[in-house]
N, C-alpha and C positions, 0 to 999 in steps of 0.2 A: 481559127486555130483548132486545129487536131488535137484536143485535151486526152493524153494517156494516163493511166494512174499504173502505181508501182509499189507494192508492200515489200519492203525490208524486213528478213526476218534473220532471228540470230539462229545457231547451231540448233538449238534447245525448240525453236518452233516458235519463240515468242515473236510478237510483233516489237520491230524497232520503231518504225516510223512510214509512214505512206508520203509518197513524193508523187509529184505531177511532170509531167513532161510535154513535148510536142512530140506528137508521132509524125509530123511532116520532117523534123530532127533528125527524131532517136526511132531507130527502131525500137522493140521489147528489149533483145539480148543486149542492143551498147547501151541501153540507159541501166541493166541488170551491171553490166559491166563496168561501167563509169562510178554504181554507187560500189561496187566491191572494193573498185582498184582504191576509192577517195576513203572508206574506212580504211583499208588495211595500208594506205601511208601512213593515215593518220596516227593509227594505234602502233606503226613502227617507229614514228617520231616520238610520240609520249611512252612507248618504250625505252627509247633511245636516251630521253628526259629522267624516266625514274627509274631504271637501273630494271632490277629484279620484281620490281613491284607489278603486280598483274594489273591490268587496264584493259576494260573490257568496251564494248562497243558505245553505252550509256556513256563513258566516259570522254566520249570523242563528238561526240553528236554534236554541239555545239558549233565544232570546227566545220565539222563532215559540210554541215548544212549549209556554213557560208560559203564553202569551194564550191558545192553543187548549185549552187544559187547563180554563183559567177558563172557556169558552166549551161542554165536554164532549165534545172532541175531542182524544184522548188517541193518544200515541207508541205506538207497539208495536215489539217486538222478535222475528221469526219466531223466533229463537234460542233465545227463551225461552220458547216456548212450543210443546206436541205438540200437534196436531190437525190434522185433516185439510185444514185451511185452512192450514199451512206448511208 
């Protein structure tokens, strides 16, 4: 498998989270695309949920990551793993 990685980043430049992918799949831009489009339902359904209350990307990550999971775009953790790509 064609193992791609992918950093998630908010407005501000912080890292959200690094996700893996197949590049035999996804190209770069649909797997950049697939995690946009899966935040921003997400954050317009717990919008939707809490009215006026602001919710920002940390607060959705949870969800974000099982829909990408199902989609085979999986979380990663540099921490966890040695190689030359962390």
């Amino acid at each position: 498998m064609n193992t791609q990685l992918i950093q998630l980043l908010d407005c501000e430049g912080e890292a959200l989270g690094l996700y893996a992918y197949s590049g035999e799949r996804y190209s770069h831009e649909q797997a950049a695309s697939i995690l946009d489009r899966e935040y921003l339902r997400a954050k317009e359904q717990l919008k939707e949920a809490n009215g006026d209350h602001y919710c920002g990307p940390g607060d959705v990550q949870e969800y974000v990551d099982e829909d990408l999971s199902a989609l085979g775009i999986e979380r990663v953790y540099p921490d966890e793993h040695s190689s030359a790509h962390f």
